[in-house]
Short mmCIF file of the C-alpha atoms (twelve columns), coordinates in Angstrom:
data_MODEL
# 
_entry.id   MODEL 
# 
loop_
_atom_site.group_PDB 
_atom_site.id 
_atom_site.type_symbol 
_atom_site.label_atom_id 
_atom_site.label_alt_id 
_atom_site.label_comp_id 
_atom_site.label_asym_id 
_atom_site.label_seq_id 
_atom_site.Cartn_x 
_atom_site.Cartn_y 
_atom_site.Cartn_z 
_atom_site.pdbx_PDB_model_num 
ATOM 1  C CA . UNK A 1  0.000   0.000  0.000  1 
ATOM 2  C CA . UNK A 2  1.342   3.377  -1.297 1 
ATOM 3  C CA . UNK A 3  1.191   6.431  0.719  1 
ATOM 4  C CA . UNK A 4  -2.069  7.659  -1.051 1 
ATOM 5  C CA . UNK A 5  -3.924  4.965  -0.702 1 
ATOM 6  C CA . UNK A 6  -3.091  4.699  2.860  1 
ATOM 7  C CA . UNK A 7  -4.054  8.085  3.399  1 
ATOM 8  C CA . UNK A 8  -7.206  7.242  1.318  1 
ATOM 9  C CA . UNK A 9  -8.012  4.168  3.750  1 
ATOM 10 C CA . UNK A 10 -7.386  6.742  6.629  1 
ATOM 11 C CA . UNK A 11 -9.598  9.075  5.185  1 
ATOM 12 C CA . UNK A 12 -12.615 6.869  4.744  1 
ATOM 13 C CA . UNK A 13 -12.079 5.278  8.366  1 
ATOM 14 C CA . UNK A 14 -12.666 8.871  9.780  1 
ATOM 15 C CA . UNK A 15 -15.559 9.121  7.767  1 
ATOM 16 C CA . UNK A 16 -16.763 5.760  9.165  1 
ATOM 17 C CA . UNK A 17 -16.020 6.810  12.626 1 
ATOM 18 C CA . UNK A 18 -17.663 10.244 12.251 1 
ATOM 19 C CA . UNK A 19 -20.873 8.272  11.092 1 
ATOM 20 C CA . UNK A 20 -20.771 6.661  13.434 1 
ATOM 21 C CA . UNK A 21 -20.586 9.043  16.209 1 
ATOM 22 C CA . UNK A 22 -23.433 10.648 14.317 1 
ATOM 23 C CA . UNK A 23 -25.756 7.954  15.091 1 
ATOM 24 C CA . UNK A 24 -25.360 7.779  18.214 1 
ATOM 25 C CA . UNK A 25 -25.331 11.006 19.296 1 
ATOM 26 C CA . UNK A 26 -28.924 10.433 17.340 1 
ATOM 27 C CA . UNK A 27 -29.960 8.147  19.494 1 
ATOM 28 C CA . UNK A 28 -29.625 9.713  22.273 1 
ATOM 29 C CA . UNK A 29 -32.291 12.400 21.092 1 
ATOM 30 C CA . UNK A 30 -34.819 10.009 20.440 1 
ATOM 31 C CA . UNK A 31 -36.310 8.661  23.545 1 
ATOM 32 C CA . UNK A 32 -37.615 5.298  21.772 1 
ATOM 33 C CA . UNK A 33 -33.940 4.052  21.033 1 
ATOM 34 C CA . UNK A 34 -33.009 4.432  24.999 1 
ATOM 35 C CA . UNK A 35 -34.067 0.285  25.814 1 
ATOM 36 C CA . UNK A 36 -32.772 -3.140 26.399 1 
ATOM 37 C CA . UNK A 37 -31.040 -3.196 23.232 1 
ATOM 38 C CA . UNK A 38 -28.227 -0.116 24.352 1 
ATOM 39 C CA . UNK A 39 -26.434 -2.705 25.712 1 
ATOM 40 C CA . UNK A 40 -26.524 -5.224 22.402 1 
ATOM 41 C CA . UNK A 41 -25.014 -1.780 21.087 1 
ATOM 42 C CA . UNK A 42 -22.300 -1.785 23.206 1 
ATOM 43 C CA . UNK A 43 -21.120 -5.117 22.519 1 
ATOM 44 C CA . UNK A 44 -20.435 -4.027 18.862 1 
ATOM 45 C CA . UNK A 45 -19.382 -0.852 19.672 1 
ATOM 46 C CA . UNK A 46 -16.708 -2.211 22.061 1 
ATOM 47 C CA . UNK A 47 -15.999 -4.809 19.331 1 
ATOM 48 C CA . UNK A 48 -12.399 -3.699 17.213 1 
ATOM 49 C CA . UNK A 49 -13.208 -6.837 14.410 1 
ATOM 50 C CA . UNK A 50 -17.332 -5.384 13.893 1 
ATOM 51 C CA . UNK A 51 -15.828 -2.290 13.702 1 
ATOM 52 C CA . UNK A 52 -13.299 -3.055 11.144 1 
ATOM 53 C CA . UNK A 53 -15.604 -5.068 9.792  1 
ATOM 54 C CA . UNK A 54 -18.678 -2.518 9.355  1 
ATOM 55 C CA . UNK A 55 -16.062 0.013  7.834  1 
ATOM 56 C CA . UNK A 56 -14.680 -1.893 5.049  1 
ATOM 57 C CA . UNK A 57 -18.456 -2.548 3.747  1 
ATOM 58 C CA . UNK A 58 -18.829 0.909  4.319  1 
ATOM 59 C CA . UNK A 59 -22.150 0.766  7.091  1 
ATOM 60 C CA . UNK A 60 -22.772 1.658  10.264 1 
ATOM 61 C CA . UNK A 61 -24.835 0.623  12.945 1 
ATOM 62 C CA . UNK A 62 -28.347 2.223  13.513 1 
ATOM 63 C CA . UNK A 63 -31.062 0.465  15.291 1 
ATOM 64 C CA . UNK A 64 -34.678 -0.644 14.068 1 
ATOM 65 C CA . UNK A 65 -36.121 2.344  16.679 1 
ATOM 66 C CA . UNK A 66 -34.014 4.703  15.342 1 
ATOM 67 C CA . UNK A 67 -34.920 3.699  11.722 1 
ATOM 68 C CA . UNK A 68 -39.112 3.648  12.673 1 
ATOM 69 C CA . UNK A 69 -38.580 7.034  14.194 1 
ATOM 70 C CA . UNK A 70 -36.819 8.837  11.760 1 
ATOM 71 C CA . UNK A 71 -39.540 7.201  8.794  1 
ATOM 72 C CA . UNK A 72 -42.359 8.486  10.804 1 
# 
């Protein structure tokens, strides 16, 4: 791996990450995603290979609440 495309990877792991962070600062807003399943969510979070993982297919994790909410 070259220097660009390194920088490239690095670029779109930020992006990942800042996704991510977006979600669940989301979440937080919306009292229907505050349940059982928070600690599911931590599990992942905590989770270095899901994380790796959801990056390189480019997704992040939002939960079914969040999704019913937001389509409402």
């Amino acid at each position: 791996m070259n220097t660009a495309e390194m920088l490239q990877a690095s670029l779109k792991y930020v992006k990942f990450l800042q996704a991510q962070l977006g979600v669940l600062r989301l979440m937080e807003s919306i009292p229907r995603c505050k349940s059982e399943q928070d600690e599911h969510l931590q599990v992942f979070l905590a989770s270095p290979a899901i994380q790796e993982r959801l990056s390189t297919e480019g997704m992040c994790i939002v939960p079914n609440e969040m999704v019913d909410e937001l389509a409402a």
